[in-house]
N, C-alpha and C positions, 0 to 999 in steps of 0.2 A: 971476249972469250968466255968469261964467267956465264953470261946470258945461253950462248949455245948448249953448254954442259950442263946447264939447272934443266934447261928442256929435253936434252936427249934420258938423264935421270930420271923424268916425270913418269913414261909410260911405265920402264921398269917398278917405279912404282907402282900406280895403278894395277899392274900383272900382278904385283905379288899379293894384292889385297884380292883380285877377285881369284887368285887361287884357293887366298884362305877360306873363302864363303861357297868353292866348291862342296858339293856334296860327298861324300864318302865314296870310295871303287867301290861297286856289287860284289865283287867279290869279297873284300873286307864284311859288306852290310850282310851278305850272305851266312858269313862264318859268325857273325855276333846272332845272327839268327837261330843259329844251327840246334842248340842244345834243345831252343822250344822244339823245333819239326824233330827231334830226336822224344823229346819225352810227349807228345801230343802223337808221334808212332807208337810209343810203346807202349801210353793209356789203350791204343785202340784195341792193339792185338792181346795184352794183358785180359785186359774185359771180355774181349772175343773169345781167348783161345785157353786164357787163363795164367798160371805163375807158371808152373812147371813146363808145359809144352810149347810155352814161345820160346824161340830160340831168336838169337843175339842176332845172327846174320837176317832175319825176316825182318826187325826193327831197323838194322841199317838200309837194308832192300826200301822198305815202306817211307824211309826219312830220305832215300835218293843220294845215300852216300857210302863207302864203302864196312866193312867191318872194323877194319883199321882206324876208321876215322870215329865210328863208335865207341871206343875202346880208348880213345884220346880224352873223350868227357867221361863218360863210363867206364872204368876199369871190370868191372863185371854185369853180369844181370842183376845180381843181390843189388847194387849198386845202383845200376837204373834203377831199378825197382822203386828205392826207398825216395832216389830224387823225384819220380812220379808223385810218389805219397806227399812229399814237402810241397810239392807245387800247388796239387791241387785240392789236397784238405788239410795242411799242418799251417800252411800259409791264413786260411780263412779262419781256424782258429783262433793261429796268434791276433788278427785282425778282431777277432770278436772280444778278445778279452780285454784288448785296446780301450772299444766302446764301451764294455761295461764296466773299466774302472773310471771311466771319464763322465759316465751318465747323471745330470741328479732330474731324481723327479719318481714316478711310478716304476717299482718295480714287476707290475703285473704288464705296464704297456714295455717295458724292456725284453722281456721274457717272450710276450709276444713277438718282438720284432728277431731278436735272437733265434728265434726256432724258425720265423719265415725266412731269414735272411739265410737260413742253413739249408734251407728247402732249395730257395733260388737260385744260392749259388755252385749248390753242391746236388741237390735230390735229382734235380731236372735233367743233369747233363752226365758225360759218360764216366765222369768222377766217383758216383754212386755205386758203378760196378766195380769200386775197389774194395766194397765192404764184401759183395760177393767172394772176391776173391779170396780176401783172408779166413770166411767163414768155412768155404772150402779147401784152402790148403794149408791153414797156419797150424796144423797139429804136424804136419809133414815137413815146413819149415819154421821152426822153433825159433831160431835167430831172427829173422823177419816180421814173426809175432810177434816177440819181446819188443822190436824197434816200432811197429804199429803199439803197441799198448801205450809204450813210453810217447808216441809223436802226436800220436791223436786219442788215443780212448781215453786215460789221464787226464790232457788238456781242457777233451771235451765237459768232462765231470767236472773239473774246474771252475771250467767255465759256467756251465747251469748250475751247478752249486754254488759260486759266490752271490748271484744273483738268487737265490731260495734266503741265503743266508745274511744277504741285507734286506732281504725283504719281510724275514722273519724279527730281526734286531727292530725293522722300524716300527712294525705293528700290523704293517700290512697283509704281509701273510702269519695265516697261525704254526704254534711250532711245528714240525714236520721231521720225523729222523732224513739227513741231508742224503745219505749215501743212498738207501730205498726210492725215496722220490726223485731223485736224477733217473735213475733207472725206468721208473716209470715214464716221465718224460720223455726221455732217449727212444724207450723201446719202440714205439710207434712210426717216428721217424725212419727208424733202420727198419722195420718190417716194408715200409713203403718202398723202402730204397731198394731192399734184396724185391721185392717182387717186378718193381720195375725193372731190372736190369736182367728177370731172368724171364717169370712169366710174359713181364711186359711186351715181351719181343713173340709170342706169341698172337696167333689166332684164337683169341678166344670168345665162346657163342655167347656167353652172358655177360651183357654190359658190367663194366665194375665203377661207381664213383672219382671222380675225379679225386688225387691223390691230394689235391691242395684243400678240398672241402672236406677231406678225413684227416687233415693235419689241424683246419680252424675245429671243426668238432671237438678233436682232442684238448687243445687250447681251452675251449668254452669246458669244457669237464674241468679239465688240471684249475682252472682258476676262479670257479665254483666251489673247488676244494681246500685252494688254498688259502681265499679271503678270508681274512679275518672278519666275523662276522660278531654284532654285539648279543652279549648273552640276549634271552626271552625273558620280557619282562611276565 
């Protein structure tokens, strides 16, 4: 008797183990997907159409799901908004200060990788047309500037500034007022960025350089400048 009932238990076993190594319902996989196709819609049309004149219902339209269901992750536009920004530049941020507290070695070849890794991950792609955006509406909303200055312009200076500022401590670079030469730094990047995301989208008759060999250009200046160089004998 014992023998029949260990084997009629067996498959039930078996069942319950390949249920667990089933994969997830799509429907499930779907919903844990959802927030990305929500904020990767509303980079698009943000960029496209700008802060103020996309509206809530063409994000939900564009993500393939209804207003209701936008409004369950997003309780506003302000709201999307800011989770756009965390995605796609507050995130690579926090990411870059990671590596520059972890780095040893040259601070001129950190600096270098920092400003291309910002190019790569951010200049290239439609992440760039959010500096657009703020440049164009953040006098209009106030709140929203405040929460970009706090999530990323901060960060960002932070961030190239702790690297100017070990670099200056070590001997490598010579002194430099910190707050001025970020600025300098920065500016080139953001000029590239704003022209790519508006001109760029343009027909225009006179070739312009590739935006990556006027970022190494700028590089080879900023750290011409900033080596520490032995006095003339």
């Amino acid at each position: 008797m014992s023998k029949p009932a260990a084997k009629a238990r067996a498959p039930a076993s078996r069942s319950a183990s390949t249920d667990a190594r089933q994969p997830a319902p799509l429907r499930q996989r779907r919903k844990e997907a959802r927030p990305q196709e929500l904020l990767a819609a509303a980079l698009e049309l943000f960029v496209d159409k700008g802060f103020a004149a996309t509206r809530s219902e063409e994000v939900a339209a564009r993500a393939g799901v209804s207003k209701g269901t936008l409004y369950l992750y997003y309780p506003s536009k302000q709201e999307l908004f800011k989770a756009v920004v965390r995605e796609n530049l507050a995130v690579h941020i926090a990411e870059g200060l990671q590596i520059v507290a972890q780095h040893q070695g040259s601070m001129a070849d950190l600096l270098r990788f920092v400003m291309s890794e910002w190019w790569r991950r951010v200049g290239q792609g439609g992440a760039a047309g959010i500096c657009k955006i703020m440049v164009a509406e953040a006098r209009n909303f106030p709140e929203l500037a405040q929460f970009y200055v706090d999530e990323v312009i901060e960060p960002s200076h932070q961030l190239i500034g702790s690297v100017l500022e070990r670099g200056i401590a070590s001997g490598e670079f010579r002194p430099v007022p910190l707050d001025e030469t970020v600025q300098v730094m920065i500016g080139p990047v953001l000029q590239q960025m704003l022209f790519q995301s508006s001109f760029g989208a343009c027909q225009m008759h006179r070739p312009l350089p590739e935006p990556a060999a006027v970022l190494q250009m700028q590089m080879d200046l900023m750290l011409e400048g900033l080596l520490q160089r032995p006095p003339p004998r």
